[in-house]
C-alpha positions as CSV (number, residue, x, y, z in Angstrom):
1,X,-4.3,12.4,-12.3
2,X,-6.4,11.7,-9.5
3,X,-5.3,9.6,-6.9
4,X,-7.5,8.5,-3.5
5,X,-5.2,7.3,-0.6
6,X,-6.3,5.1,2.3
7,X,-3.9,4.8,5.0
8,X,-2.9,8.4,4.2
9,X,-1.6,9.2,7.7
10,X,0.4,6.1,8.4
11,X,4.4,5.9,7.4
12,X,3.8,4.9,4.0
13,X,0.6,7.2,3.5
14,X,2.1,10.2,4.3
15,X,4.5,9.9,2.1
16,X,2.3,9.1,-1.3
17,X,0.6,12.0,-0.3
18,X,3.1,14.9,0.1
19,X,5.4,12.7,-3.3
20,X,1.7,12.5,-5.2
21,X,1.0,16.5,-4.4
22,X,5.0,17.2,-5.5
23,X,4.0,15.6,-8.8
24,X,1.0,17.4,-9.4
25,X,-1.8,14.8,-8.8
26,X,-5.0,15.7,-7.6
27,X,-5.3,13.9,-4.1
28,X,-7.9,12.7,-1.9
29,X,-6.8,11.7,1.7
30,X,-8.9,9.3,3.3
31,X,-8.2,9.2,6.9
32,X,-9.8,9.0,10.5
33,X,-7.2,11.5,11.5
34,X,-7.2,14.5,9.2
35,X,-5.3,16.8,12.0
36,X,-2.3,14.6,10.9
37,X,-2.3,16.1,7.6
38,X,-2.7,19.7,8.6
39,X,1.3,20.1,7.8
40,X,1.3,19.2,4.1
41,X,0.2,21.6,1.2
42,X,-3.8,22.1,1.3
43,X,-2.8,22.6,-3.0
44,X,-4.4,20.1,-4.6
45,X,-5.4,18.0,-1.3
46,X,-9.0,17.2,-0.1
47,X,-9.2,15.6,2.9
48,X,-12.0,13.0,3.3
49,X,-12.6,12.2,6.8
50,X,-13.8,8.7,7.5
51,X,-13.2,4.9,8.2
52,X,-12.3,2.4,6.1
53,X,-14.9,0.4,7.5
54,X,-18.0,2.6,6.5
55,X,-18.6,1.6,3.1
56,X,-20.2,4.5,2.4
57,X,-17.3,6.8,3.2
58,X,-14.8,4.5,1.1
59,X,-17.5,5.4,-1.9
60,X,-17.2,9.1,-1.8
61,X,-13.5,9.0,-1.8
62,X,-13.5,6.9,-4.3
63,X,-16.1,8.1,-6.9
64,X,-14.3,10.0,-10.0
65,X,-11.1,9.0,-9.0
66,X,-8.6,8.0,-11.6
67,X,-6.5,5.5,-9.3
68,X,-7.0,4.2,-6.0
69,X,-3.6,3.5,-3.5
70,X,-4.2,1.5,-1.0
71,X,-1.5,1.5,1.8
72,X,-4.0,0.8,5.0
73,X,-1.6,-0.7,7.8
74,X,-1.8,-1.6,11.8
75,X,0.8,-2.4,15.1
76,X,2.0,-5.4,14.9
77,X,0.1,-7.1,17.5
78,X,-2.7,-6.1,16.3
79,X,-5.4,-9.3,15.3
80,X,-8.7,-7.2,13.9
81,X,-7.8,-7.5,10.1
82,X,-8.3,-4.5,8.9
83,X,-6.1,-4.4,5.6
84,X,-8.5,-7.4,4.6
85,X,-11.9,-5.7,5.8
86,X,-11.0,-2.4,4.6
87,X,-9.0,-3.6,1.2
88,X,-12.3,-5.6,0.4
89,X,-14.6,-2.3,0.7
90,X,-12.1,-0.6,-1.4
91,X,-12.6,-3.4,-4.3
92,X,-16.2,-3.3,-3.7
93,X,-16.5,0.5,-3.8
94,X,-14.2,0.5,-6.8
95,X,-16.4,-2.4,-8.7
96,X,-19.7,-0.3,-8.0
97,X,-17.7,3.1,-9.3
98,X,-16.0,1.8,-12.6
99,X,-12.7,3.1,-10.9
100,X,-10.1,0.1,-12.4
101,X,-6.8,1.0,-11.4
102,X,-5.4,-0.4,-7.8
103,X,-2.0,-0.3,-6.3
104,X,-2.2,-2.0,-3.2
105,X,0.8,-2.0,-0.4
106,X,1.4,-5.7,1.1
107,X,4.3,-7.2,2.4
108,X,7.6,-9.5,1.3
109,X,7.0,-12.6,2.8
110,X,3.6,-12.5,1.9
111,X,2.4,-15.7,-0.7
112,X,4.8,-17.7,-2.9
113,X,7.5,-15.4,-1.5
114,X,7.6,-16.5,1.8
115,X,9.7,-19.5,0.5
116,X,12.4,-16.9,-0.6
117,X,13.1,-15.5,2.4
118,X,16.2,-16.1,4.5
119,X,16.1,-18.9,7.3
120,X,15.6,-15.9,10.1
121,X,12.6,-14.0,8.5
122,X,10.4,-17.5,8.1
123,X,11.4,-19.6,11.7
124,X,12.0,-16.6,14.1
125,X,10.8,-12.9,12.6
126,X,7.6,-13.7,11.1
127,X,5.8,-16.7,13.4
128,X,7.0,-14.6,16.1
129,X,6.8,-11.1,15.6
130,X,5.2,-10.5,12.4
131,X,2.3,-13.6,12.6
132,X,-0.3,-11.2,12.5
133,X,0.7,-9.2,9.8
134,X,1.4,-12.0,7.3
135,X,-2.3,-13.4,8.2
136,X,-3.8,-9.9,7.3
137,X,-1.5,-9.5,4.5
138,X,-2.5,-13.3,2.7
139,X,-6.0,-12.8,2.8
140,X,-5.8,-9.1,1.6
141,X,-3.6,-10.3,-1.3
142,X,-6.5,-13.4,-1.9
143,X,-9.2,-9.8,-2.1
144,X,-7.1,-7.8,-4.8
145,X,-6.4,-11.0,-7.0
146,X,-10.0,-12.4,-7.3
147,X,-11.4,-8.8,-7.9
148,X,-11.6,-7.7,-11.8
149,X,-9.9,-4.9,-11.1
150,X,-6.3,-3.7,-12.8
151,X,-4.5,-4.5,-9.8
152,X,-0.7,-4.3,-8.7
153,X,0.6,-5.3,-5.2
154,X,3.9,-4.1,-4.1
155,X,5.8,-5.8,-1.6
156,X,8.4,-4.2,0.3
157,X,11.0,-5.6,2.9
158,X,11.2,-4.0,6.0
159,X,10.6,-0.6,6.5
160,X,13.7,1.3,7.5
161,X,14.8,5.3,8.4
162,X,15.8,6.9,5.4
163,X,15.1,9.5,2.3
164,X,13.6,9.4,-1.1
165,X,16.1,8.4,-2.8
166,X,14.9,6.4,-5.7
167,X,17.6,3.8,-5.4
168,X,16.2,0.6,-4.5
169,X,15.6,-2.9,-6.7
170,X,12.1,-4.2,-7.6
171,X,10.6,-7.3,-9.4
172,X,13.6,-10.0,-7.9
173,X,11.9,-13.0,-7.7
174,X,14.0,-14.6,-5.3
175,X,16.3,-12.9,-2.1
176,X,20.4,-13.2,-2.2
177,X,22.9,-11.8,0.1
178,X,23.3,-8.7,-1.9
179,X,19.8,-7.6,-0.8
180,X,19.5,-5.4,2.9
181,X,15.9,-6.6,3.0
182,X,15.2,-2.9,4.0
183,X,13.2,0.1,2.2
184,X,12.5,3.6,3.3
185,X,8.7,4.6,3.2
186,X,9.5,7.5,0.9
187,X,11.1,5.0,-1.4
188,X,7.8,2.5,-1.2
189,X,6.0,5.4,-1.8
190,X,8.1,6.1,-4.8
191,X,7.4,2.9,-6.6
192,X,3.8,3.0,-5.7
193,X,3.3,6.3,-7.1
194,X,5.1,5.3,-10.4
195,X,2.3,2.2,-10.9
196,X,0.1,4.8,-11.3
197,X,1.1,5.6,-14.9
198,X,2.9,2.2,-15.8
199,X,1.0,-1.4,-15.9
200,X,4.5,-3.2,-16.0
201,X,3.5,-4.8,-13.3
202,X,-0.1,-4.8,-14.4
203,X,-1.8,-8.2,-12.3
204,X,2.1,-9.0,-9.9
205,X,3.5,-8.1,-7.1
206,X,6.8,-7.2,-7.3
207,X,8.7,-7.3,-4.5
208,X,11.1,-4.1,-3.3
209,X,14.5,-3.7,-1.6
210,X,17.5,-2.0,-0.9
């Protein structure tokens, strides 16, 4: 298949890219930064340099695609909302391409599952550290839902060191104690990649976990 990733260098990016290459996809990296992909197997890669932000540049990455993964992503602190600016030249290059398909990389905590979350996460971790994250995140979400596109948004707890492993849960509507609230990149990466030939969660966004 072919598969255009934006946010291709960050933690999660790098990772659909050298797991899409492994499974034989036909991928186009869109990054600012293509010295950051120098390391991974040219096979099968073209690297599309460019920002998010130029509309223009989001439409030649995305023109004849198959699927589009978005996994675009920023420091904490950071208050320029690009997930939502970038996210909503994606859907509008997509819409003006025929490309359908979109698997889009939020956050838990994020909409009607901020209410799940443990006492922690919703009074000290998020209006402290992750404020500006969630912002960006909810009005990304608001883009990819009222778009006509065949969307799916995963979102995963906190990223945490760790392998591919494949071993996670996803689609739990509601946090217990038998959840770490932790997920490797490579195992985001994972799920997102399998979205690419499965509409199970065709129109959700399930929510991922150790």
């Amino acid at each position: 298949m072919k598969l255009a990733i934006f946010g291709s260098t960050g933690k999660v990016g790098l990772q659909l890219v050298k797991q899409a290459i492994a499974l034989g996809h036909q991928v186009t990296a869109h990054t600012r930064h293509p010295e950051k992909l120098t390391q991974i197997d040219q096979e099968n890669l073209r690297i599309e340099k460019g920002d998010v932000l130029d509309i223009v540049s989001v439409q030649n990455a995305i023109r004849r695609q198959d699927v589009i993964i978005c996994a675009l992503g920023m420091p904490l602190m950071n208050k320029d909302g690009l997930r939502t600016k970038g996210t909503k030249n994606i859907i509008e290059a997509m819409e003006s391409t025929g490309v359908k398909r979109l698997v889009c990389l939020s956050g838990l905590g994020t909409g009607e599952s901020f209410s799940t979350l443990p006492f922690h996460y919703r009074h000290l971790i998020f209006p402290f550290v992750l404020k500006h994250v969630l912002a960006d995140h909810e009005t990304q979400e608001i883009r990819v839902k009222e778009s006509d596109l065949d969307w799916t948004i995963a979102r995963p707890a906190n990223f945490a060191k760790g392998s591919h492993t494949g071993a996670y849960q996803h689609g739990f509507s509601r946090v217990d104690q038998s959840l770490k609230l932790k997920i490797s990149p490579a195992d985001v990466a994972d799920f997102m990649l399998k979205q690419v030939s499965d509409n199970t969660y065709l129109h959700q966004t399930p929510a991922l976990s150790y």
